[in-house]
C-alpha positions in Angstrom: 0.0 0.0 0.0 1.4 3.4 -1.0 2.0 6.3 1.6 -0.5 8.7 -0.3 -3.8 5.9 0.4 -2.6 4.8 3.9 -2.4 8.6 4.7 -6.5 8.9 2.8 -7.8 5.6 4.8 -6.1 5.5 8.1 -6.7 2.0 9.9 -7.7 1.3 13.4 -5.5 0.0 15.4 -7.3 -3.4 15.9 -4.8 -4.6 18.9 -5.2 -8.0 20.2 -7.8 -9.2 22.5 -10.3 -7.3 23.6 -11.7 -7.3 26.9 -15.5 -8.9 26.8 -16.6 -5.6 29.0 -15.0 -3.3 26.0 -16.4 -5.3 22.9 -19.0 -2.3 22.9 -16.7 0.3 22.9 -14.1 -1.2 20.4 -16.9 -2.1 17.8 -17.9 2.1 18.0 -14.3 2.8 17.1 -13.7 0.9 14.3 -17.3 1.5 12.9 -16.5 5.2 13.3 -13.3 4.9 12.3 -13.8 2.8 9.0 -16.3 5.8 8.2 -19.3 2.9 8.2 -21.6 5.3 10.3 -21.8 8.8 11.8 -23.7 10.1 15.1 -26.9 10.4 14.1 -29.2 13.4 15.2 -30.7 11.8 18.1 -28.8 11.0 21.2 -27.6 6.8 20.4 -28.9 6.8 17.3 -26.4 6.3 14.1 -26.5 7.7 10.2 -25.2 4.7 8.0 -22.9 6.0 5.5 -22.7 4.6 2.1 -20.0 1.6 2.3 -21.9 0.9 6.2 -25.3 0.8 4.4 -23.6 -1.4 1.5 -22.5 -4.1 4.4 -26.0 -4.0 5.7 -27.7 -4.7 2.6 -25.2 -7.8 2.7 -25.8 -9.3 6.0 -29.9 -9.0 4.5 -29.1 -10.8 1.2 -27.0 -13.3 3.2 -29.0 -14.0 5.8 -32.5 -12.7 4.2 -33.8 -16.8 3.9 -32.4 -18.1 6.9 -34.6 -15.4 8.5 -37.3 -16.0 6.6 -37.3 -20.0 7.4 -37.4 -19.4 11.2 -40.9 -16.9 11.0 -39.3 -14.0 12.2 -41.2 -11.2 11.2 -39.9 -8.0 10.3 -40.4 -4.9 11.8 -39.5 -0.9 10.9 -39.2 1.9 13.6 -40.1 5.4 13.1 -37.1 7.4 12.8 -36.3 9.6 15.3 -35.4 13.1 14.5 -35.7 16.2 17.0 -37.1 19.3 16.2 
């Protein structure tokens, strides 16, 4: 990898093990940090950013008859925005 894209797409340090009471916190980081997502408006919410919104649709092609077999029913939230 050249110096000019490591210096465009910086990596997370991903480090070895991670501590099972800091899984949370380490997925945020890379998440963020791969540029997958941004804060969203609302307090714990997150914006999916184009490549993060590619993975999702994905994980639903992937796993989209598994779920399907087992009668899980989908479900959509309304999206919370403040005033």
């Amino acid at each position: 990898m050249n110096k000019e894209r490591e210096s465009k797409f910086p990596r997370p340090e991903l480090g070895g093990r991670v501590e099972p009471d800091k899984v949370s916190e380490w997925y945020n980081k890379i998440i963020k940090e791969a540029n997958l997502v941004d804060q969203g408006p609302a307090r714990g919410t997150i914006v999916l950013r184009p490549y993060g919104y590619a993975l999702w649709k994905q994980v639903q092609k992937v796993l989209g008859s598994a779920i399907e077999d087992s009668d899980v029913q989908d479900a959509y939230f309304p999206a919370i925005i403040p005033e």
